[in-house]
GUNU-45183 format. One line per field, with one value per atom (N, C-alpha, C): x, y, z; residue in one letter; atom name. Coordinates in pm, whole numbers, plus 50000, padded with zeros to 5 digits. Layout:
east = c(X_...) $
north = c(Y_...) $
up = c(Z_...) $
r = c(A_...) $
a = c(CA_...) $
This chain:
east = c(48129_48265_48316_48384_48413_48552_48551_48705_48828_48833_48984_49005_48903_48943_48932_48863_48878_49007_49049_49189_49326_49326_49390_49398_49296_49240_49275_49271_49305_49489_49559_49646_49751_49713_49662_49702_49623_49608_49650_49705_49856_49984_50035_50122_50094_50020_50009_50031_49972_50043_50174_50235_50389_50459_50454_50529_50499_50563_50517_50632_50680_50749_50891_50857_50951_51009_50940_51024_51134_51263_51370_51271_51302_51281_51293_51382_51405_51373_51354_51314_51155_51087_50912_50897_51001_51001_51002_51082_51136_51060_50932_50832_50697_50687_50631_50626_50782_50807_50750_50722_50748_50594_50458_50331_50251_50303_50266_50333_50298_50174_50181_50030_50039_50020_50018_50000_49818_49827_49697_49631_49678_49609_49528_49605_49482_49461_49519_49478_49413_49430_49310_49167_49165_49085_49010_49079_49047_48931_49055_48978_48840_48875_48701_48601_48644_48521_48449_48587_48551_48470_48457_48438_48303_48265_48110_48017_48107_48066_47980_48051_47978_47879_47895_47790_47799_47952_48038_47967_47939_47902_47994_48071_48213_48287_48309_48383_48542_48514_48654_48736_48704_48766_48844_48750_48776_48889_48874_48985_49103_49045_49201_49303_49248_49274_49341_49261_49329_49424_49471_49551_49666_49652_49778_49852_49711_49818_49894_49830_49923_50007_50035_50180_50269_50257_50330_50377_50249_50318_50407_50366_50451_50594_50643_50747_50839_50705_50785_50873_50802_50864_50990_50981_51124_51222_51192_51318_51340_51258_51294_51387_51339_51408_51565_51620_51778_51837_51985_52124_52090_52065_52108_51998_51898_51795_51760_51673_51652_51747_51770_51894_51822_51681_51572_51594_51612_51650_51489_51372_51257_51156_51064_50881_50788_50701_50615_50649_50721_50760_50871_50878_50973_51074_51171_51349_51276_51296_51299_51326_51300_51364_51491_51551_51711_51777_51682_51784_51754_51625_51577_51654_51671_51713_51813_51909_51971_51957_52071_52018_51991_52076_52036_51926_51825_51718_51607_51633_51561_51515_51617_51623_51492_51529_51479_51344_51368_51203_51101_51152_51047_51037_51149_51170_51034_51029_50934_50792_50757_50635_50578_50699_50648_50557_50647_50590_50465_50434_50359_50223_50228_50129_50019_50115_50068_50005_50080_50062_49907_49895_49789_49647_49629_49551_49526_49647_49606_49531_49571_49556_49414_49401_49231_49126_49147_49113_49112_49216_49261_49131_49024_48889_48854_48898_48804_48872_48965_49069_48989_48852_48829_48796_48838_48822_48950_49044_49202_49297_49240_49350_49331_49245_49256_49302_49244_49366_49467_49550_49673_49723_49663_49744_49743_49609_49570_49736_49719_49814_49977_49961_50132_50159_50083_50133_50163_50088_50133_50263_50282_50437_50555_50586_50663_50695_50736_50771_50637_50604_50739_50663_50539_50488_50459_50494_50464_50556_50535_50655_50780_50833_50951_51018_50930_51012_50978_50874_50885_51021_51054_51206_51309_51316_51389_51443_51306_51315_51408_51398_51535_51682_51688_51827_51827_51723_51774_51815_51909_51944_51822_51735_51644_51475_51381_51250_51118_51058_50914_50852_50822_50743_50640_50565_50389_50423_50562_50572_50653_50700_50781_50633_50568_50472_50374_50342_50245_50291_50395_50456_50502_50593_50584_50481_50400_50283_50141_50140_50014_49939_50036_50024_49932_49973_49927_49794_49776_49630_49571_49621_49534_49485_49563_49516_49430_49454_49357_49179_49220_49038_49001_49088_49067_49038_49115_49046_48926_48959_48757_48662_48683_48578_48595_48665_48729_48596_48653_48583_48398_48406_48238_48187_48292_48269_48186_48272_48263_48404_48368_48511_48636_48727_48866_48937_48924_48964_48904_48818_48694_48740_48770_48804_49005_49054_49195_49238_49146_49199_49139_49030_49030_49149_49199_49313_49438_49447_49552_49554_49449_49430_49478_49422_49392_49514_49619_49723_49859_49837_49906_49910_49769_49733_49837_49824_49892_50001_50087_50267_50257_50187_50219_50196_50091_50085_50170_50280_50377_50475_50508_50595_50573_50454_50421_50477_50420_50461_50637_50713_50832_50895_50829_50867_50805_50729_50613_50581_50595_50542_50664_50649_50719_50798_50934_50918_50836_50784_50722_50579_50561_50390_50405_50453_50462_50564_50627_50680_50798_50885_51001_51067_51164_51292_51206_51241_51146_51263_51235_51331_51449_51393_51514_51485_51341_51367_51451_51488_51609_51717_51782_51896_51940_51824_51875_51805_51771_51752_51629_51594_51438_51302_51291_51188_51048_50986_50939_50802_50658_50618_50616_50629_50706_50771_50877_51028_51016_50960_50898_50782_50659_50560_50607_50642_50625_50511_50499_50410_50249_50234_50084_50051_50154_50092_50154_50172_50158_50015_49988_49850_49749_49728_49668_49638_49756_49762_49725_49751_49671_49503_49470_49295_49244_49296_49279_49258_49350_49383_49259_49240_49122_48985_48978_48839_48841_48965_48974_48927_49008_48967_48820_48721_48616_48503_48522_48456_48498_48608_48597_48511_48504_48389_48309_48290_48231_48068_47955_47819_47815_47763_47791_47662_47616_47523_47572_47751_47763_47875_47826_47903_47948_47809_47836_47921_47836_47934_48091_48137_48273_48312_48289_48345_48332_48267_48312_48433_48412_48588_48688_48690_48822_48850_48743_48726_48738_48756_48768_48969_48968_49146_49192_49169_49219_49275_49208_49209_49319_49279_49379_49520_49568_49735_49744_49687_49769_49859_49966_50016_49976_49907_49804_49814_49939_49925_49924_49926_49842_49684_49607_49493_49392_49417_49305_49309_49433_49476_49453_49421_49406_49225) $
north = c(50897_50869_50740_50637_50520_50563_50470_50475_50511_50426_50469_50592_50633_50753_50856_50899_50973_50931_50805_50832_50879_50837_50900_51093_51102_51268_51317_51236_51314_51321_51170_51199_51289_51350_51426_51569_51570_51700_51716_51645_51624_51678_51618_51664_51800_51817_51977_52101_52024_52145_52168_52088_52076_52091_52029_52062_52162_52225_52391_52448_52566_52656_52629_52610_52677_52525_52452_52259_52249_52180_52144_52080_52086_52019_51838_51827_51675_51614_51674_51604_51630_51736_51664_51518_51526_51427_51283_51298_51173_51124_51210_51225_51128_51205_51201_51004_51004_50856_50764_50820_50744_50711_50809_50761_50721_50726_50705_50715_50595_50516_50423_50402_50346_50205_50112_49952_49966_49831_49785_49911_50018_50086_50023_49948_49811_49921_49977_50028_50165_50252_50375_50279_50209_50137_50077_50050_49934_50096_50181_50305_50333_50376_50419_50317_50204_50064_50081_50080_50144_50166_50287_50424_50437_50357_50336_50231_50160_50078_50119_50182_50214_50328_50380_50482_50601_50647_50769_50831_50962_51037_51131_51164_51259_51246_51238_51179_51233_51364_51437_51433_51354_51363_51209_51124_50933_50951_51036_51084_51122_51187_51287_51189_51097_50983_50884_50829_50748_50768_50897_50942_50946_50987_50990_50871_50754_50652_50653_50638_50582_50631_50777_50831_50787_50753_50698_50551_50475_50374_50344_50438_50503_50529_50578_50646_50550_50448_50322_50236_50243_50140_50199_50372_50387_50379_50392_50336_50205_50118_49945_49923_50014_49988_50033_50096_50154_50064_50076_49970_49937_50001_49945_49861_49879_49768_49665_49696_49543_49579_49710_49727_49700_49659_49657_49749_49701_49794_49844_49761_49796_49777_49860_49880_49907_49813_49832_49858_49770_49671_49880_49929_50048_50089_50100_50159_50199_50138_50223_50321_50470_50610_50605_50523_50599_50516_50460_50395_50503_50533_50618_50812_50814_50949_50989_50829_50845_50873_50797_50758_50849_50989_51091_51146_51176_51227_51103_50975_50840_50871_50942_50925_51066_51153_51311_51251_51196_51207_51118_51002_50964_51038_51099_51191_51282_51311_51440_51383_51268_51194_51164_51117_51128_51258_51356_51495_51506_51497_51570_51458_51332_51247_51339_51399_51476_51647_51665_51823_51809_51670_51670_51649_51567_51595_51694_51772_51890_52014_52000_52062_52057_51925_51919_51944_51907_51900_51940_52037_52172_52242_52293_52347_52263_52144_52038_51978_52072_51987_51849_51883_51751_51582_51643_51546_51490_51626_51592_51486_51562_51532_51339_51277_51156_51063_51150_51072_51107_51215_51214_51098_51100_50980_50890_50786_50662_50646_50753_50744_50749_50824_50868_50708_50635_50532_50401_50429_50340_50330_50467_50480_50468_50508_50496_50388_50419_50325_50328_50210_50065_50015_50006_49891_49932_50044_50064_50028_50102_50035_50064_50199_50221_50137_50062_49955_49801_49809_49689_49648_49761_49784_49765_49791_49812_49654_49569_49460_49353_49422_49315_49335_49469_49462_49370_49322_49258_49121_49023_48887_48824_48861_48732_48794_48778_48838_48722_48719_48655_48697_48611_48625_48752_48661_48764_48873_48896_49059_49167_49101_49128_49175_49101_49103_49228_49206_49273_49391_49447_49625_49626_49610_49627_49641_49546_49556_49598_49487_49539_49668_49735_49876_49951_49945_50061_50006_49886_49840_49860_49850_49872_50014_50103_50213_50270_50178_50225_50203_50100_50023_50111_50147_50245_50385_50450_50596_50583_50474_50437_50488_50381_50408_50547_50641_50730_50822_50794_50876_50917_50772_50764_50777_50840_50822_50711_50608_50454_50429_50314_50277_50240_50332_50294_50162_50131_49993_49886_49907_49770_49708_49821_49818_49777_49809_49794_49646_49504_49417_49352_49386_49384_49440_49513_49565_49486_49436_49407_49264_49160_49090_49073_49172_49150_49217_49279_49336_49217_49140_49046_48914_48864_48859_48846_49014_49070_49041_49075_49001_48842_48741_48639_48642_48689_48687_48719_48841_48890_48776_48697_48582_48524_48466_48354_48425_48515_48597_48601_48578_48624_48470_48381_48222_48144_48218_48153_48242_48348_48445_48476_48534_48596_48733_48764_48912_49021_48974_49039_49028_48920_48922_49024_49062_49120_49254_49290_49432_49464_49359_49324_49244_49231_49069_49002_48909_48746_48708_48601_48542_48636_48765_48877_48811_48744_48686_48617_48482_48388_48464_48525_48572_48706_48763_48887_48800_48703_48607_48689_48735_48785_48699_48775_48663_48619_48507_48462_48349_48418_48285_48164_48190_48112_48016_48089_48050_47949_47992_47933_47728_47793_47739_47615_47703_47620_47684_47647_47735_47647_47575_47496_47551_47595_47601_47765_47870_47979_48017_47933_47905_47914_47803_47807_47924_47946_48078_48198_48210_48301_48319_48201_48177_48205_48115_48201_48318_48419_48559_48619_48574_48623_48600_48457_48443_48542_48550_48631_48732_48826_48954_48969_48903_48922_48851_48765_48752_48865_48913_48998_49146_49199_49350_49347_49465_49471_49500_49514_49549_49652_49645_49810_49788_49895_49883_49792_49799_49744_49692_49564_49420_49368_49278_49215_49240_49409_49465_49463_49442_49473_49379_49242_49050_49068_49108_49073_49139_49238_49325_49281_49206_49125_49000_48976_48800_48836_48946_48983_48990_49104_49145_48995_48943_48781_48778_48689_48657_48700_48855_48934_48918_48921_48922_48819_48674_48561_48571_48510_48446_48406_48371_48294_48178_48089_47969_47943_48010_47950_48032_48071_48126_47977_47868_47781_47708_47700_47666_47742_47866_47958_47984) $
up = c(48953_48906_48972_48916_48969_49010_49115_49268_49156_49033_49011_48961_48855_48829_48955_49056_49145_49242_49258_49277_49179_49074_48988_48950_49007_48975_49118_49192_49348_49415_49275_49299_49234_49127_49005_49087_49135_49240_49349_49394_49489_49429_49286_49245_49211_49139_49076_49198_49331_49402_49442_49376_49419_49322_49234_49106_49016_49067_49009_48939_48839_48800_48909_49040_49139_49174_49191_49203_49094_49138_49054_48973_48824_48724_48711_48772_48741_48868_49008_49121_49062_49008_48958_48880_48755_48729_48752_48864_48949_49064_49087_49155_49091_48986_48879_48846_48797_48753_48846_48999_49086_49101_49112_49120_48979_48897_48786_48667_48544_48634_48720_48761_48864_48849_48996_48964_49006_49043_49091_49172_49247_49380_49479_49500_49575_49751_49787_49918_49915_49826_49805_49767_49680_49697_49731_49860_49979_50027_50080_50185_50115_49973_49929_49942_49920_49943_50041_50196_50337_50374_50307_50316_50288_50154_50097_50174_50206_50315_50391_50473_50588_50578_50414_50415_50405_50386_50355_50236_50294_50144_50112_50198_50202_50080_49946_49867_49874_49915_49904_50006_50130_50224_50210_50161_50129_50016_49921_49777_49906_49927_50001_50091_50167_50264_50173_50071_49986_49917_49830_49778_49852_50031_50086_50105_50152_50180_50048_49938_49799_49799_49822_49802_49875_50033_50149_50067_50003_49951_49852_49747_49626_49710_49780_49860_49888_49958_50007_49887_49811_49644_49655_49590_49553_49687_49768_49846_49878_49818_49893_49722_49627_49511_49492_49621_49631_49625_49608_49585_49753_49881_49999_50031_49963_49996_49854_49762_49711_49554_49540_49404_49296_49316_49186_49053_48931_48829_48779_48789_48776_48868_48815_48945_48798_48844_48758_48612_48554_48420_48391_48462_48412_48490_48434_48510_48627_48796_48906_48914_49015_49026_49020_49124_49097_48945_48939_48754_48653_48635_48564_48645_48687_48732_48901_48911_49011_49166_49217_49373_49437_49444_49530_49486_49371_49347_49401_49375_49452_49593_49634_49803_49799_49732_49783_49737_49660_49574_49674_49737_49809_49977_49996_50096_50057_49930_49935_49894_49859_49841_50033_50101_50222_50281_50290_50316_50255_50114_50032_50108_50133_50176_50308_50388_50469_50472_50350_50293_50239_50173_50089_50168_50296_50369_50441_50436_50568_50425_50299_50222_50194_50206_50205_50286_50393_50500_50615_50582_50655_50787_50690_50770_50820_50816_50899_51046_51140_51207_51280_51299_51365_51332_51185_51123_51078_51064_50957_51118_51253_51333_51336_51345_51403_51216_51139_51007_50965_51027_51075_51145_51218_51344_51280_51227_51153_51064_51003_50884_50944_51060_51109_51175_51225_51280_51184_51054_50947_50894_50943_50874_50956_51071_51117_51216_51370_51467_51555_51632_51632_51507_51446_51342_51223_51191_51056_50979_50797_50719_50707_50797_50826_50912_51018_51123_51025_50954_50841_50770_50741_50631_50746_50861_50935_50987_50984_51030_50954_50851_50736_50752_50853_50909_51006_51070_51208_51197_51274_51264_51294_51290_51337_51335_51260_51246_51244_51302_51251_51110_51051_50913_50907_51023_51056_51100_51182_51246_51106_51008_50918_50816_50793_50695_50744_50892_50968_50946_50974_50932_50851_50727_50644_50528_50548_50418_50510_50607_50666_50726_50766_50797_50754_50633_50541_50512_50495_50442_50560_50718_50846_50827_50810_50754_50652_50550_50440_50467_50549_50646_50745_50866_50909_50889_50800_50741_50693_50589_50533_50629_50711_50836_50894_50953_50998_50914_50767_50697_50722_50726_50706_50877_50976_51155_51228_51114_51187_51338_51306_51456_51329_51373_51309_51386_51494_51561_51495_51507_51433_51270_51269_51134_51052_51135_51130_51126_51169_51161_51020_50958_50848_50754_50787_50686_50759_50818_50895_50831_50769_50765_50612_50534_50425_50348_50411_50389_50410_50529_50538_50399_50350_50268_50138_50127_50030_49995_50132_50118_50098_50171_50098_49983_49912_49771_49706_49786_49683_49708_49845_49846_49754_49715_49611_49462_49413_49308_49254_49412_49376_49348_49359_49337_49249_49203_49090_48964_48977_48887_48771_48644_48594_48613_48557_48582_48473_48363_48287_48407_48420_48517_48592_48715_48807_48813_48686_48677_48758_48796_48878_48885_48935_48908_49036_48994_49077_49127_49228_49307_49429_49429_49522_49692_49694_49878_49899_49790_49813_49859_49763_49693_49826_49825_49988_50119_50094_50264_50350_50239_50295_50373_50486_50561_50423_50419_50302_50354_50322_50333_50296_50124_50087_50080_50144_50163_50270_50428_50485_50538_50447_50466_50333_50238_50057_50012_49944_49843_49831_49882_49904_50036_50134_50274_50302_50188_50182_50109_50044_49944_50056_50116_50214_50384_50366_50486_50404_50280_50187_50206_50204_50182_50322_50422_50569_50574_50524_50574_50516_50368_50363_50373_50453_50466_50619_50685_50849_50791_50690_50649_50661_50575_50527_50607_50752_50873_50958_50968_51022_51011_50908_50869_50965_51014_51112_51075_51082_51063_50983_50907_50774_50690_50620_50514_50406_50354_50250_50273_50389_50424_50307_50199_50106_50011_49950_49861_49884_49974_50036_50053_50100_50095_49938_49886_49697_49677_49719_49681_49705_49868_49967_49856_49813_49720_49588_49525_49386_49402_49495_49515_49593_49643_49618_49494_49460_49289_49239_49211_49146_49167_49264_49335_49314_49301_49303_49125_49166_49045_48987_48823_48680_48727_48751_48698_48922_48992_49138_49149_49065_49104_49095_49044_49090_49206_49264_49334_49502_49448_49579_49612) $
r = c(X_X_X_X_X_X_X_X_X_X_X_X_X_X_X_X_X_X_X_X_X_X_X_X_X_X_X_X_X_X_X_X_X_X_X_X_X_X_X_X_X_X_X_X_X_X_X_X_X_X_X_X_X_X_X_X_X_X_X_X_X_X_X_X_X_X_X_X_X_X_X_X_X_X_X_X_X_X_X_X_X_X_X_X_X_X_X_X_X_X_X_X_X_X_X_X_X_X_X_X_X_X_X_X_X_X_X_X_X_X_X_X_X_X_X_X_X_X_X_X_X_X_X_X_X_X_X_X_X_X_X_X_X_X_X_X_X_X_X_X_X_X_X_X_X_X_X_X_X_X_X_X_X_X_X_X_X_X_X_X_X_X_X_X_X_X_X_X_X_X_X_X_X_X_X_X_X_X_X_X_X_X_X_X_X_X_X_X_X_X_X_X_X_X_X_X_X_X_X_X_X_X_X_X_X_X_X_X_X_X_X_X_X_X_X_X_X_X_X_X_X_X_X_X_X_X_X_X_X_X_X_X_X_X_X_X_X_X_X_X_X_X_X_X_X_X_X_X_X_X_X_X_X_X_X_X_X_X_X_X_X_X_X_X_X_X_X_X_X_X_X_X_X_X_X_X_X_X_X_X_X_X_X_X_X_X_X_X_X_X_X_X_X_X_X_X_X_X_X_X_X_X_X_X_X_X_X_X_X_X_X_X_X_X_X_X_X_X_X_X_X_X_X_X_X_X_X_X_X_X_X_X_X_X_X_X_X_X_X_X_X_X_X_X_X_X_X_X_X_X_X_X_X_X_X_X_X_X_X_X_X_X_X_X_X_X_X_X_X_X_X_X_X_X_X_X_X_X_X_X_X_X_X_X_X_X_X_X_X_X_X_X_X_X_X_X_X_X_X_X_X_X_X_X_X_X_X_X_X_X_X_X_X_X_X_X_X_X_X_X_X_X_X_X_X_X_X_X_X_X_X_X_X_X_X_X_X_X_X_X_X_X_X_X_X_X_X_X_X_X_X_X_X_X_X_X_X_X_X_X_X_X_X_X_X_X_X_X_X_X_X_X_X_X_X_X_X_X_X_X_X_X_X_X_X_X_X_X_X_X_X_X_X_X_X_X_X_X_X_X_X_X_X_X_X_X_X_X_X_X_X_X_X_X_X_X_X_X_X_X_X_X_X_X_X_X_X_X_X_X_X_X_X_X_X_X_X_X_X_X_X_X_X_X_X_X_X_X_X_X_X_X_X_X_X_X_X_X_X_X_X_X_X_X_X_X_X_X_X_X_X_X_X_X_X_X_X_X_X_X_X_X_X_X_X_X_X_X_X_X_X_X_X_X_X_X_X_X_X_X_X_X_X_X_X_X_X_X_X_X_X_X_X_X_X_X_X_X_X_X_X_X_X_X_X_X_X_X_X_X_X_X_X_X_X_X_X_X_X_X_X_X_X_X_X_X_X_X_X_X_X_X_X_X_X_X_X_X_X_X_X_X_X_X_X_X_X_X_X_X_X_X_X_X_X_X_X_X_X_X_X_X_X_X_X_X_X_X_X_X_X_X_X_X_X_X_X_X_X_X_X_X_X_X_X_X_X_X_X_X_X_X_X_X_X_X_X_X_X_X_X_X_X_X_X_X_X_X_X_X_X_X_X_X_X_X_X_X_X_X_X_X_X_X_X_X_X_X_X_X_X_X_X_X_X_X_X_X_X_X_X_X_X_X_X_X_X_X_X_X_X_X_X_X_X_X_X_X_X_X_X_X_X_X_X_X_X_X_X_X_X_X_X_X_X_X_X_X_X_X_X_X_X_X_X_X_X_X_X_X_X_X_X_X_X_X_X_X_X_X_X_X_X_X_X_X_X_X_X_X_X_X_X_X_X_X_X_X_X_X_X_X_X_X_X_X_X_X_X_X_X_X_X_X_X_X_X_X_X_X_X_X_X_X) $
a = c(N_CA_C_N_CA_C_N_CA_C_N_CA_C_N_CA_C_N_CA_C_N_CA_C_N_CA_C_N_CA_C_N_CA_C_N_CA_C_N_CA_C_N_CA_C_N_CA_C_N_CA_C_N_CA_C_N_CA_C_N_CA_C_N_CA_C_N_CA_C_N_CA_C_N_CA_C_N_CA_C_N_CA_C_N_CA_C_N_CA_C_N_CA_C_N_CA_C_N_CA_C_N_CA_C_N_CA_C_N_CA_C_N_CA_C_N_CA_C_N_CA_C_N_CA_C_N_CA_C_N_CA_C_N_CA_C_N_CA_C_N_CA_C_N_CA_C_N_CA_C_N_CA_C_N_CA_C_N_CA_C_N_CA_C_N_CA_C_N_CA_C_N_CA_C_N_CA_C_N_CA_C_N_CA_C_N_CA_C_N_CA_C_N_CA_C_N_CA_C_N_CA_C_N_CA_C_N_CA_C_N_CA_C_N_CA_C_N_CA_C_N_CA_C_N_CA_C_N_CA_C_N_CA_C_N_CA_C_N_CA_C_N_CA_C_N_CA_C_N_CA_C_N_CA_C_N_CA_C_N_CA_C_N_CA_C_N_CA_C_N_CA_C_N_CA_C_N_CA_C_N_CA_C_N_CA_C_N_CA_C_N_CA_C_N_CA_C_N_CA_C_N_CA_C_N_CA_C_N_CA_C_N_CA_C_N_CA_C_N_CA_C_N_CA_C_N_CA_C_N_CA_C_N_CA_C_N_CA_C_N_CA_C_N_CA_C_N_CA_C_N_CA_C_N_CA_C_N_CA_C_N_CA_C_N_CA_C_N_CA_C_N_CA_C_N_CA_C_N_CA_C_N_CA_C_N_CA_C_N_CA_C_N_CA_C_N_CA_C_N_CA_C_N_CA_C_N_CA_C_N_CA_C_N_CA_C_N_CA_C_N_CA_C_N_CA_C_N_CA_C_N_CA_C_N_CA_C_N_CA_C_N_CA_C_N_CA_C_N_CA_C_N_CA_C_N_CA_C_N_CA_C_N_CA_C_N_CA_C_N_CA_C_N_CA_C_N_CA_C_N_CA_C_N_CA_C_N_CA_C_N_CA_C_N_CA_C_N_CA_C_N_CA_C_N_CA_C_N_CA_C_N_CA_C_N_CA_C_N_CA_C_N_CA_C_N_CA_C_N_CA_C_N_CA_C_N_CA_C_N_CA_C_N_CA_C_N_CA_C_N_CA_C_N_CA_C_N_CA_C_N_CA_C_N_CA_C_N_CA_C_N_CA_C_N_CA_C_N_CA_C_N_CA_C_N_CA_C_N_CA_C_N_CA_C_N_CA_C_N_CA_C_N_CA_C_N_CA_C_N_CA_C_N_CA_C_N_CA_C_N_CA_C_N_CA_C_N_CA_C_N_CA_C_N_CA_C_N_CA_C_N_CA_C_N_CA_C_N_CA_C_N_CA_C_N_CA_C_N_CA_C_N_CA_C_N_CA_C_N_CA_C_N_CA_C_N_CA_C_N_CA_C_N_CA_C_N_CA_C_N_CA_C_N_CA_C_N_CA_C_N_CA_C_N_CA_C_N_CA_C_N_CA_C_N_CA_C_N_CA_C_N_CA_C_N_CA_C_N_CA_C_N_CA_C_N_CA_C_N_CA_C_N_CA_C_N_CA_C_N_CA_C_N_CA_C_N_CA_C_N_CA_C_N_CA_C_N_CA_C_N_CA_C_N_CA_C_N_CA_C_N_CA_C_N_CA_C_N_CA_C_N_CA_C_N_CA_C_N_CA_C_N_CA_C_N_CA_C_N_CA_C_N_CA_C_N_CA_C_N_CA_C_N_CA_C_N_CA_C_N_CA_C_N_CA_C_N_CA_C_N_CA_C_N_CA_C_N_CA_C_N_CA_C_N_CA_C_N_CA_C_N_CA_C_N_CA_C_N_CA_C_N_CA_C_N_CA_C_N_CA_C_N_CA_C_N_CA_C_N_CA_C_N_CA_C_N_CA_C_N_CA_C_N_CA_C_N_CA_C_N_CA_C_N_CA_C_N_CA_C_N_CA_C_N_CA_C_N_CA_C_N_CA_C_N_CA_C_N_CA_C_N_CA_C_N_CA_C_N_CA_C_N_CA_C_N_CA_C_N_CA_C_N_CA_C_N_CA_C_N_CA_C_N_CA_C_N_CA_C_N_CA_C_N_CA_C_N_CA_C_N_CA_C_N_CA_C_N_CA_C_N_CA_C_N_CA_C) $
């Protein structure tokens, strides 16, 4: 079975244990709206690559890992999409949660995508504590304090932020994580592995800088231009857009020198160098 459909099927099966007969009706929905469908899945993705990488034959444990981060990230959308943060009327070219079904169900619903991120590994992985406890942690430190994407979001309250520390928890987190469980999975080194995601996650946010200054909002499934306009730290905004280009191509040639020794090194620099590509903006991909 190829990575997407077994993430789609694993996240599939996340909801179904929750949205049941006994869940409010319109908080499933709003749940629902919120993981699918989905965008790119670029970080379950990332984990199963990982994961094969290094030689993982575990499939259900790499599904189960990947599926959580997505929901944690899913979680993250609808709340950066609230009136107190970016007031986004859309995600992924469709009405955001609280437009489509209001702020207080917005709030619960990624309130309960958080939880369920964790329900769903212990759900899986339950018989396995020696395996569930250390991707617990991987995953608990993505999310919260001091560097994950809760102190990411946090960092746009403050008067004064670094780009790289802004970029680094907010976006990078989760991709440090998604590299790390990989490995985790397959009982490689989760350290070794975390600055690859760390790298290639950072990556990511400039790409979305570039996207939000270059791109369409039909391209990218969101209003363009919200870093100006909310004074959002920006590489961008920053560097300009030739020398965000450039710190782009860095990050990922770092990403993809960095991998550590694996059966399926190569296979895996094609993936880092394929998801390049992909995230840039059409009219900067020759350019990158």
């Amino acid at each position: 079975m190829d990575p997407t459909t077994r993430i789609e099927q694993a996240l599939a099966a996340a909801l179904e244990s929750v949205t049941t007969s006994s869940c409010p009706p319109r908080l499933a929905e709003a749940v629902r709206h919120a993981v699918f469908p989905g965008g790119a899945r670029v970080r379950p993705r990332l984990c199963l690559a990982v994961a094969a990488a290094c030689g993982s034959r575990d499939v259900e444990a790499a599904d189960a890992a990947g599926a959580s981060i997505e929901l944690l990230h899913c979680a993250s959308l609808v709340h950066d999409d609230l009136p107190c943060f970016d007031d986004s009327p859309l995600r992924r070219g469709l009405p955001s949660v609280h437009r489509a079904y209001g702020e207080p169900l917005a709030v619960l619903a990624g309130d309960a995508l958080i939880v369920l991120a964790f329900e769903n590994l212990a759900r899986v992985l339950g018989n396995n504590p020696e395996r569930l406890a250390p991707l617990l942690m991987t995953v608990s430190r993505a999310v919260g304090m001091p560097t994950g994407i809760v102190a990411g979001q946090a960092w746009e309250c403050e008067p004064k932020v670094s780009v790289a520390d802004y970029h680094r928890a907010k976006t990078g987190a989760l991709f440090a994580a998604a590299t790390a469980a990989g490995a985790q999975v397959a009982g490689a080194d989760a350290d070794a592995w975390r600055v690859v995601g760390d790298k290639i996650g950072e990556a990511y946010q400039v790409a979305d800088d570039l996207r939000d200054v270059a791109a369409s909002a039909q391209e990218v499934g969101k209003p363009v231009g919200r870093d100006a306009v909310l004074n959002r730290p920006s590489a961008a905004g920053e560097l300009g857009v030739d020398g965000a280009v450039a710190l782009l191509r860095g990050l990922v040639k770092g990403a993809i020198d960095a991998i550590p020794p694996c059966p399926g090194s190569a296979q895996l620099a094609e993936v880092l160098m394929s998801e390049s590509r992909h995230i840039m903006p059409k009219g900067l991909a020759d350019r990158a």
